[in-house]
C-alpha positions as CSV (number, residue, x, y, z in Angstrom):
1,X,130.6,103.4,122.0
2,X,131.3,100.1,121.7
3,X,129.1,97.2,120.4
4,X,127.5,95.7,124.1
5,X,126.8,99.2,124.9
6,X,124.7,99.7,121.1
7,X,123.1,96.3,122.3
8,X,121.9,97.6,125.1
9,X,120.8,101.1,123.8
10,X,118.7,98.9,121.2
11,X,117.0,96.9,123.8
12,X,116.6,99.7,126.0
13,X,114.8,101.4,122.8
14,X,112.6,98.7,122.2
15,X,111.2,97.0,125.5
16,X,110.4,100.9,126.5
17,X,108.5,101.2,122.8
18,X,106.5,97.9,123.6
19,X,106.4,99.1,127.3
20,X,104.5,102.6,126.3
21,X,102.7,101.2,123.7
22,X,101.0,98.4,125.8
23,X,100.2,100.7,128.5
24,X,99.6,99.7,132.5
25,X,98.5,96.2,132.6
26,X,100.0,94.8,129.7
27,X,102.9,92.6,129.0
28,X,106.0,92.6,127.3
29,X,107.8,89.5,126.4
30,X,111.7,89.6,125.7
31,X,113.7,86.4,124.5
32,X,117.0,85.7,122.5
33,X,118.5,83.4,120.4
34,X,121.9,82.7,118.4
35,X,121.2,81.1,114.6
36,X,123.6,80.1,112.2
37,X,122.7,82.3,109.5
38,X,120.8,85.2,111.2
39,X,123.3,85.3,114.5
40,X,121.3,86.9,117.1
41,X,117.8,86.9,116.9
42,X,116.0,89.2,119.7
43,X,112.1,89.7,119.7
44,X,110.8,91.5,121.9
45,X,106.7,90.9,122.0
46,X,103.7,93.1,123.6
47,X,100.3,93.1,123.5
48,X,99.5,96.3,122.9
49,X,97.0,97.7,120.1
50,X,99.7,96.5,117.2
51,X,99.7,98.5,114.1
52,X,97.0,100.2,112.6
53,X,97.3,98.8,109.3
54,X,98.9,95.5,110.0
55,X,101.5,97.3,108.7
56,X,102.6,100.6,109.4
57,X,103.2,101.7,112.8
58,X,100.5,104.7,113.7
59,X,104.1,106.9,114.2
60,X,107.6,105.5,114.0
61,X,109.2,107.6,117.4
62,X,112.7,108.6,118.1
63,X,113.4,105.4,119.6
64,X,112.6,102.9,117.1
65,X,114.4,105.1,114.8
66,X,117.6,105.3,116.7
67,X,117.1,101.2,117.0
68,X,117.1,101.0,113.3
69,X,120.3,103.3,113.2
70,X,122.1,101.7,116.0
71,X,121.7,98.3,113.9
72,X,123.1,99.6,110.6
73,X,126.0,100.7,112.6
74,X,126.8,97.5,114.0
75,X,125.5,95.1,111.6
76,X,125.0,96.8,108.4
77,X,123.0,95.2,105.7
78,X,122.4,92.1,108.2
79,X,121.1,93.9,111.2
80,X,117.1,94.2,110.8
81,X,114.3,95.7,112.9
82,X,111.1,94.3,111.8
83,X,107.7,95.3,113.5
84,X,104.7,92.8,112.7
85,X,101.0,92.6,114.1
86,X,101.0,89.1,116.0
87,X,98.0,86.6,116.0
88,X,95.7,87.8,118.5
89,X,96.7,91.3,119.3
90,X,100.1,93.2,119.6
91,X,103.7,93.5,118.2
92,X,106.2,91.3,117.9
């Protein structure tokens, strides 16, 4: 598998996390951009319930764990997945 098609699966993995978590009637925010020191930058935003503790999500799933894999394969040290509580409810 090459690297667009780990892109992808990583995307796929997280808009349908933030999709689930936020349930019918919420929204789920995608954008990108390209840095000079951090390359690609994708967040991918919801407002669902967040985490419980600020935190610690309530259950890290398949998904986000395959995310975190996928990125060590392509990126190694630099690639990141970072969940955060965002001002006023959700995940970003």
């Amino acid at each position: 598998m090459g690297v667009r098609e780990h892109i992808h699966q990583v995307l796929l993995n997280l808009v349908l996390n933030a999709v689930q978590a936020v349930g019918t009637g919420g929204r789920v925010d995608v954008s990108w951009r390209v840095t000079p020191d951090a390359g690609v930058v994708i967040e991918v935003r919801d407002d669902g319930p967040g985490l419980r503790d600020g935190t610690t999500p309530a259950k890290e799933g398949v998904g986000l764990g395959n995310t975190r894999e996928r990125l060590a394969k392509i990126y190694g040290e630099r690639g990141e997945l970072r969940l955060r509580n965002s001002p006023g409810r959700g995940l970003s």
